[in-house]
N, C-alpha and C positions, 0 to 999 in steps of 0.2 A: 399535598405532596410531602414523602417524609422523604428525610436525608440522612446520612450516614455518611462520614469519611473517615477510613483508616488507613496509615500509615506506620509502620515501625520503626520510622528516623526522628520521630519528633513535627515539629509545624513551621512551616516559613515563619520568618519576622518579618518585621514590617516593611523592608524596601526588597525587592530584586536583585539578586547577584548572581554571577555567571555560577556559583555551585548550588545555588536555590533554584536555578534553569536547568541546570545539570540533573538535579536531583529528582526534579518532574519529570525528565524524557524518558519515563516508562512507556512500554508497549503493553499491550491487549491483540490476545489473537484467541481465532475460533469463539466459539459460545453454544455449551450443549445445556441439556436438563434431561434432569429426573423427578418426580414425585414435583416438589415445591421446591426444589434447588436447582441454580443457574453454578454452572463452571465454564471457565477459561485457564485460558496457560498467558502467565503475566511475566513480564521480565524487568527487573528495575538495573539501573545502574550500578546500587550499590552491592547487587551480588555479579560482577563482574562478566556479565553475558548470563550467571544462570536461568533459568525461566523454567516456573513451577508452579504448579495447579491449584488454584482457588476455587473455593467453594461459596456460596453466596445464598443463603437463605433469606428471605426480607422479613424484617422485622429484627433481623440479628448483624451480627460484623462479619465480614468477609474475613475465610478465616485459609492457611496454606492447608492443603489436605495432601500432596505427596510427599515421600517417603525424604530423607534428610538427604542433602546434597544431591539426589536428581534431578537434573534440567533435562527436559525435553524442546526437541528444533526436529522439524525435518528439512533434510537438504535438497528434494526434490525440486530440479528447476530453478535449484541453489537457491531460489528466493523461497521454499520451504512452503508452509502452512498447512493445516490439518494433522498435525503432532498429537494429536489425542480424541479418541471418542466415549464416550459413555455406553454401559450394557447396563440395564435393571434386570434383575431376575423377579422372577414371582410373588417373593418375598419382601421384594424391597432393596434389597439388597447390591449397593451399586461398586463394579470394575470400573478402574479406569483401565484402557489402554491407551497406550503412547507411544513415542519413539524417542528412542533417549539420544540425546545427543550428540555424545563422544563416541558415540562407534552407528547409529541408525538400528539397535536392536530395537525389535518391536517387545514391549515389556507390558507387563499387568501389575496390577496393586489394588487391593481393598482399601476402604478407606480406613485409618486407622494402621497401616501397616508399616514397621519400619523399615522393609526393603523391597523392592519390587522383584520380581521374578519373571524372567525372561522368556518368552514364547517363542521367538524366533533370533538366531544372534544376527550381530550384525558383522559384514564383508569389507572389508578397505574395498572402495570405488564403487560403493552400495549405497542406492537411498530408500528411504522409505518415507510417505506420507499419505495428505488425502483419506484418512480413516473415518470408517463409517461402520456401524453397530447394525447386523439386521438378523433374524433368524439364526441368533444365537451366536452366530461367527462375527470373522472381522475380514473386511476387508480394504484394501489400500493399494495405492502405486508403488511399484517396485521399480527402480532405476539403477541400470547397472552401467556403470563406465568405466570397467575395463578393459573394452577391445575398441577394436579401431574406429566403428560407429555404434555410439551408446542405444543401449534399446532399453524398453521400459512394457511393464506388461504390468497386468490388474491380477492379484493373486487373492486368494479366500484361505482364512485361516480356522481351522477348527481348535478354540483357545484350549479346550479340555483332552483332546488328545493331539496337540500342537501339529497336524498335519496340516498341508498346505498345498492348495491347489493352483495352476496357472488360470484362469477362467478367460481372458485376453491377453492378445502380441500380435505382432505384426505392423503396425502402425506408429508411429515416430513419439506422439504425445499422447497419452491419457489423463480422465480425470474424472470426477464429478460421477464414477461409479459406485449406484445405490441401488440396495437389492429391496422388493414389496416387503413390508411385513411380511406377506405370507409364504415369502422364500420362493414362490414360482417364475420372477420375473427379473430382470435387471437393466437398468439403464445407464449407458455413457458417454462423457464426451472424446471424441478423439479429433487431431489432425496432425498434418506431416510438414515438415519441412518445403519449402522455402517460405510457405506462412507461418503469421502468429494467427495466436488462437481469435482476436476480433476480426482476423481477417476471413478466415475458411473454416471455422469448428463444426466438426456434425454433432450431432445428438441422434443416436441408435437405442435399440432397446431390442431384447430377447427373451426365449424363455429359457428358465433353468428347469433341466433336468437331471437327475441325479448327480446332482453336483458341476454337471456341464454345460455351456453356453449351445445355445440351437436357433435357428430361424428367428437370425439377424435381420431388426430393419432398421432400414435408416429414414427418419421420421421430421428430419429439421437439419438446414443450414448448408455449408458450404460455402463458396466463394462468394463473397456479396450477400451472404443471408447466414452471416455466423448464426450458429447456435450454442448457450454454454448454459451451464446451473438448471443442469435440470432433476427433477425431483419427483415422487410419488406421495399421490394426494392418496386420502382415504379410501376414498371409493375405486381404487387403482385407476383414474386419468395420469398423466402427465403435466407439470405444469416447468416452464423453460423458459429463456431469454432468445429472441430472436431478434435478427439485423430486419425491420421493416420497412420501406420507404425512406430507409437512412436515418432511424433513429431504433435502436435496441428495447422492443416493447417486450410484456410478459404476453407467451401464449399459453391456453389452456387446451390440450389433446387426449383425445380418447382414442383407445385399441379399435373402436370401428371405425376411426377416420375422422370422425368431429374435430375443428380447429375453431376456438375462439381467442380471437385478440384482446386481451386487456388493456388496462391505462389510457394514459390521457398518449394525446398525437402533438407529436413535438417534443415529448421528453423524454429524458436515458432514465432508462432503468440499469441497476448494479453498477458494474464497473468491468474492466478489463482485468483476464485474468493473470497479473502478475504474483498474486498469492494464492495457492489451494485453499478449501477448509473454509471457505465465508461462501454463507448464505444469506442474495439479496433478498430471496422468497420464502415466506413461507405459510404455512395453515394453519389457522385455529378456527375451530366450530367448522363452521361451514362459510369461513370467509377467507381470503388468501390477501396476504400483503408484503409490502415489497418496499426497496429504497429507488425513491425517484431523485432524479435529478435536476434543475431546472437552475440555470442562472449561475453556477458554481457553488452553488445553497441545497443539500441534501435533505429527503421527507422521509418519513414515515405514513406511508398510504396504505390505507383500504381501498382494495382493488375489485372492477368490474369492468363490465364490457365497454370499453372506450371512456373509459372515465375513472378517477380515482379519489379518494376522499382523505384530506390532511389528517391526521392527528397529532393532538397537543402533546408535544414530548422538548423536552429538555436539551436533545445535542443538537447541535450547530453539525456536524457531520456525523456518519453512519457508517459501519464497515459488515455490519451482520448483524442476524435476526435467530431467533429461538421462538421457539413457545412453550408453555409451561403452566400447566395447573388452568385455563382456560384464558389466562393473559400472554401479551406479545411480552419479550425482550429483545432488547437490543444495546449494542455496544458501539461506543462512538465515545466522542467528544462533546463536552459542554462547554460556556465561553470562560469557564474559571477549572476544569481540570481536560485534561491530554488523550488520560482513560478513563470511562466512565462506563457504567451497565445500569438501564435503566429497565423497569417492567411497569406493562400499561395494563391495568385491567379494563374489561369490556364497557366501564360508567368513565374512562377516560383518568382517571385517579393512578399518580404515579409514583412508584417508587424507585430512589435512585441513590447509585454508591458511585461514588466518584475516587477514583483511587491516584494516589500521589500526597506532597504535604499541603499544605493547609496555604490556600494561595493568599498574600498581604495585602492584595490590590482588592478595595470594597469594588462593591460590581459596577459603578459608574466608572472608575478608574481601568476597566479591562477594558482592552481595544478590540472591537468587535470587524471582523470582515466584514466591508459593504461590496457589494457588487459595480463593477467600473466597468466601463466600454469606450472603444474610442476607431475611429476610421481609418485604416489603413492607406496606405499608396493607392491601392489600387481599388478603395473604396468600400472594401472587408472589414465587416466587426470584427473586433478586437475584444477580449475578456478577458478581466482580473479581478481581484478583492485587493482593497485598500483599507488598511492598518492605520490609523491616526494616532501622532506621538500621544502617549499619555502625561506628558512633562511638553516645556517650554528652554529644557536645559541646552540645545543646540541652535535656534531659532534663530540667534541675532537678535535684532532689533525689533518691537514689538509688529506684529501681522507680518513679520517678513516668513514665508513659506520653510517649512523643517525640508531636512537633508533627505534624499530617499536612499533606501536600501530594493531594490528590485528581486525577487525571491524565484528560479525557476525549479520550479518541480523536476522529477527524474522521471525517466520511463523511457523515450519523453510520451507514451502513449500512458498518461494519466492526468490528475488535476490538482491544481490549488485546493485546500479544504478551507474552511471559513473558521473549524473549531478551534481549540484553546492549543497554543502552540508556544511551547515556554520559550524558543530561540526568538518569538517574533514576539514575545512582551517583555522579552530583555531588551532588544533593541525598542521598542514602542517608546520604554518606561526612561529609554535615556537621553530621550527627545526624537527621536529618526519614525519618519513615516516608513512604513513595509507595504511594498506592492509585489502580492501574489501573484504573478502574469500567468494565465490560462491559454497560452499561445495556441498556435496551430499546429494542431495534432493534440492536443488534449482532448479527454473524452468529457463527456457529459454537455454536450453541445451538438449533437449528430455527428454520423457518419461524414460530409461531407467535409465541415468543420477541422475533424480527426484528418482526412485525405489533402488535405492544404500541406501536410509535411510530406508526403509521398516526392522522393526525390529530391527535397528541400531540405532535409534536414541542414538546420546551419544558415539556410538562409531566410527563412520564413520567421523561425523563432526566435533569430535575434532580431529582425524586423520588427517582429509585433513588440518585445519587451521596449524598443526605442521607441515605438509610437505610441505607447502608454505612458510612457515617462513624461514625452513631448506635448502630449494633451492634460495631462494632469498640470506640468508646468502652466500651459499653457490660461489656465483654469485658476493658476493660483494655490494648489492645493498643493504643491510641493516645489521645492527650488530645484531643477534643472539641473543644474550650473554645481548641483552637491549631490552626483548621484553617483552609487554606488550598486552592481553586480552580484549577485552568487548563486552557487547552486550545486548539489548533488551528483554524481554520477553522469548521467544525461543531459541534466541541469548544470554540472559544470561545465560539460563542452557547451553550451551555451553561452554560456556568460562569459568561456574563456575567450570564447569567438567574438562574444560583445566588446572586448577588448581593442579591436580594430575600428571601431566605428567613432569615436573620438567624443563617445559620449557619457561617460563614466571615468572617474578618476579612478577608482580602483575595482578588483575582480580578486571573490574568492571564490575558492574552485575544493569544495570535498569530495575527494576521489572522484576527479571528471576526469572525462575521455580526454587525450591529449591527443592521439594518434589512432585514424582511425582503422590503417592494415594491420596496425599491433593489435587490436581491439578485435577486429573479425579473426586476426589467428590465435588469439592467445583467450578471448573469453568461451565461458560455459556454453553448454550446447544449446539450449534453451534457446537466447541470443542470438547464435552463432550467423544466423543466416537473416537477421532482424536489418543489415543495412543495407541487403539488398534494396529493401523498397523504400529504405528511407534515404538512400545516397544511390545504389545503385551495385549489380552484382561482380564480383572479381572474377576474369583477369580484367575484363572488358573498362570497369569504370577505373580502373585504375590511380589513372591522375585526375580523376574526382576525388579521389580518399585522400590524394596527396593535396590538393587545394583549399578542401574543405577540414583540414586538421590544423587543430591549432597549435601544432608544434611548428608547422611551417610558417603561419603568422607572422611569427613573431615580429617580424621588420614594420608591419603596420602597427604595432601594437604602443597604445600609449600612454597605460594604464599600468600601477602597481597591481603587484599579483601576491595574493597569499594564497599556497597549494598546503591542502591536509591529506595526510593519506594512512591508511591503514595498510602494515606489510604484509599482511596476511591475508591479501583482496582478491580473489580467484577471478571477480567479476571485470574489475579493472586493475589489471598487476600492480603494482608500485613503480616497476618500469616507465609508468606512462605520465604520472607526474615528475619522476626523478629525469627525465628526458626534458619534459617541457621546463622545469628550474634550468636543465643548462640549456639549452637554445634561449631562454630568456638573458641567463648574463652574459654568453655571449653574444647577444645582440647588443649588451649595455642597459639594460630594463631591469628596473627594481620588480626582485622577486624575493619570497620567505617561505622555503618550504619546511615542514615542522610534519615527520613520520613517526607513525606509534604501533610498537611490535606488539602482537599479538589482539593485531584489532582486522576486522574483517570488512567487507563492504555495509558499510553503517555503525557509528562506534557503539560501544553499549557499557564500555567502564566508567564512571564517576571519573576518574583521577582524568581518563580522553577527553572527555565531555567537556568538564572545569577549564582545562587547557586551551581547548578547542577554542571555546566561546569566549574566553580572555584573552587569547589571541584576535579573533577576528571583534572582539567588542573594538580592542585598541586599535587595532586599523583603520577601521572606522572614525574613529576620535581624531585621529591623528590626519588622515587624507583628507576627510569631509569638512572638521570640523578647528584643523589647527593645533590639536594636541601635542606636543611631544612624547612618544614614548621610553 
């Protein structure tokens, strides 16, 4: 294996600090190719939300190939992805398209160009994503909200004489539309409100002609049998993700009807789709591979009929797949960088660029996610990854069990990842055990697994994160009696609700639900209609939404609270934490809220991040472990 890491800030030193965590939480999204080059759209902290196109040849450094000061985001579904795709012409010669971020124009650029040039502009209350390169066009999701119910439709663009066709509408959600090579065919996924897409998505396909859709079928999924990621293989099959016996296997389909099931039985394949633009499938030669799931520990598999084959690759999690030049890539995480793009050729030999600075911790010293399990009340597995301090600095007295910090994911319909995650080797490194809790309703565990939150949200998921704690205590592996809460979006209504249960001294909450009728009337449409089935629908559940929000808690609550919020949050307004700080003091409950203008649902500035994580380090210190701050 050869390696490469670049970064343009310089290299960690040798210990951990909240602006060397800071400084890592780069993102990676999408992953296309050309000829012998791999590209993605990366976004680092220190250019303050921008996010811009890398180019990646192996054997060389990853170097920016778009034009100066363009960031590309799409806001489709507000959580965006597929901001950009690749065209080769004949010659070699490679287009990016993208979607720029300050206004959603779909824009072009050569490589080598100092400004891009705009093919389509872009609308206040327009989105654009989901791009994909075929027969010469381009096409993507268009998303319009500015009337009184948002519609969204699948449009074709012809880059050279910039006309633009509607080719799909009617239907609430779109996505995962991809035209054959040979321009006759098209497939996608759709579904409508009052599901999300793991719950009811079809997968359809048609043909084109003269530029128009015609004899539509519908070939996979719906209620109880989602289907999403679907794609066209060489030989024009179909290859898709399907809900089977209550696990999400890859099926293989053909125009006259043939259906083969892939994969092993029992495991998730991909993921749910809260982001466009990632591909768990894909083809090279004549073999097709995919991201398996198993255990909260993601694979790179060779795929066949009921069965799949590991390959040796380097990340600890997986987010998307390419191919290129007759080897796989893929993008993920390794247990020493955040992002990373690796390429496997066919003798298993890898090459891999891991982007961020240059991590301090030698490889025994990085805290690797193990997989944990533990029995519920009522006799249900439980699932998380446990983070072991990398230090002895909060410990106590010798073998006395470290402080835990409890991690819940957002969505809440996703998972815990195992890879390199710099928030959880700042805390590792400063003695504090991190337990990723994979509660119920996370994916990559079945179907039924996911359905335990149906109705429960709020009560399920703080459940399971207490009886992980409690058996881990129990076990020895961590003190109990020094456990701390947090969590994201989803993830903070969790943990803010975990507040009530009197088992955690403190709760930090970035950008978590506080209220959940603020929440169904004030978030993005995408969402909008997401608590029907995880609390239940309005007017009817009403004082379910009132019971199950942690704004109304507060009276059981007995736990310090540090709220982060970004003012600029569409997803969770600022309203909903700035509500929950005053029901907190005036109930008399130590609460610290700390809002940062011009940050959005997830921060992405260096100076937020620094802050953030300095804040929440010392809280930490201070409740768990006796510090003064």
């Amino acid at each position: 294996m050869t390696s490469s890491r670049e970064y343009p800030y310089g290299l960690w030193p040798s210990l951990l600090s909240s602006e060397q965590a800071a400084r890592s939480k780069l993102s990676l999204s999408g992953l296309a190719s050309s000829s012998d080059s791999l590209y993605w759209v990366e976004g680092r902290p220190e250019l303050a939300g921008r996010r811009v196109v890398v180019a990646w040849t192996p054997g060389s450094s990853p170097v920016v190939v778009s034009p100066e000061g363009l960031s590309l985001a799409s806001r489709v579904h507000e959580y965006g992805g597929g901001e950009f795709a690749i065209s080769t012409a004949a010659d070699g010669a490679v287009t990016v398209f993208g979607v720029r971020a300050e206004d959603q124009a779909l824009i072009r650029f050569s490589l080598g160009d100092e400004k891009e040039h705009v093919v389509l502009s872009g609308h206040k209350g327009h989105a654009r994503g989901d791009l994909s390169c075929a027969d010469g066009t381009v096409v993507f999701v268009e998303e319009d909200l500015t009337g009184e119910k948002a519609k969204r439709s699948v449009v074709r663009v012809d880059p050279v004489t910039e006309d633009a066709v509607e080719l799909l509408r009617g239907r609430d959600f779109y996505c995962h539309a991809r035209i054959h090579p040979q321009g006759d065919r098209l497939v996608w996924c759709t579904w409508d409100h009052p599901a999300m897409s793991w719950d009811a998505a079809e997968v359809w396909t048609a043909s084109l002609r003269d530029g128009a859709v015609s004899l539509p079928q519908l070939i996979a999924g719906g209620a109880g049998h989602a289907a999403t990621h679907p794609r066209f293989l060489a030989n024009g099959d179909l290859v898709f993700l399907e809900e089977q016996d209550g696990w999400r296997r890859p099926i293989r389909w053909s125009l006259e009807g043939g259906r083969c099931t892939l994969g092993t039985a029992g495991r998730e394949y991909g993921g749910p789709l809260w982001v466009l633009g990632e591909e768990p499938l894909v083809e090279c030669g004549d073999t097709l591979y995919a991201i398996e799931h198993s255990g909260g520990l993601a694979a790179l598999v060779a795929l066949d009929e009921n069965h799949a084959r590991d390959l040796e690759v380097s990340a600890m999690s997986l987010s998307t797949l390419a191919a290129v030049n007759g080897s796989i890539a893929w993008s993920g995480s390794t247990p020493t960088a955040l992002g990373a793009v690796g390429l496997v050729s066919p003798d298993g030999a890898e090459d891999l660029v891991e982007r961020g600075p240059e991590c301090p911790l030698a490889p025994d010293e990085v805290s690797l996610g193990e997989s944990v399990s533990a029995r519920g009340p009522s006799g249900e597995e439980v699932y998380g990854l446990l983070f072991r301090p990398t230090s002895r600095r909060y410990h106590g007295p010798e073998q006395t069990p470290p402080p835990v910090v409890v991690v819940c994911h957002g969505g809440p319909t996703a998972q815990a990842r195992a890879g390199f995650d710099p928030m959880v080797q700042l805390f590792c490194s400063r003695g504090f055990a991190v337990l990723a809790a994979n509660y119920g309703g996370s994916t990559g565990f079945g179907a039924a697994y996911r359905h335990r939150l149906d109705g429960q949200w709020g009560v399920v998921d703080v459940t399971d994160c207490v009886t992980l704690v409690e058996d881990l205590a129990r076990r020895g592996e961590v003190d109990g009696t020094r456990a701390a809460i947090r969590g994201g979006s989803a993830g903070g209504f969790t943990a803010l609700l975990a507040a009530t249960t009197g088992k955690f001294r403190c709760v930090v909450s970035w950008y978590g639900v506080a209220d959940l009728e603020l929440l169904a009337a004030a978030t993005h449409d995408f969402e909008s209609r997401y608590i029907d089935s995880l609390v239940g629908p309005l007017p009817e559940a009403r004082e379910l939404y009132h019971e199950r929000s942690p704004v109304s808690q507060v009276a059981h609550m007995s736990s310090a609270v540090l709220l982060l919020q970004g003012m600029d949050d569409p997803v969770v307004p600022p309203e909903q934490s700035e509500a929950m700080a005053a029901a907190l003091r005036a109930a008399g409950r130590e609460v610290t809220l700390r809002c940062y203008e011009g940050e959005s649902h997830g921060f992405r500035r260096l100076e937020t991040l620094v802050d953030a994580y300095e804040s929440e380090l010392a809280f930490y210190q201070h409740h768990l472990c006796g510090e003064q701050r």
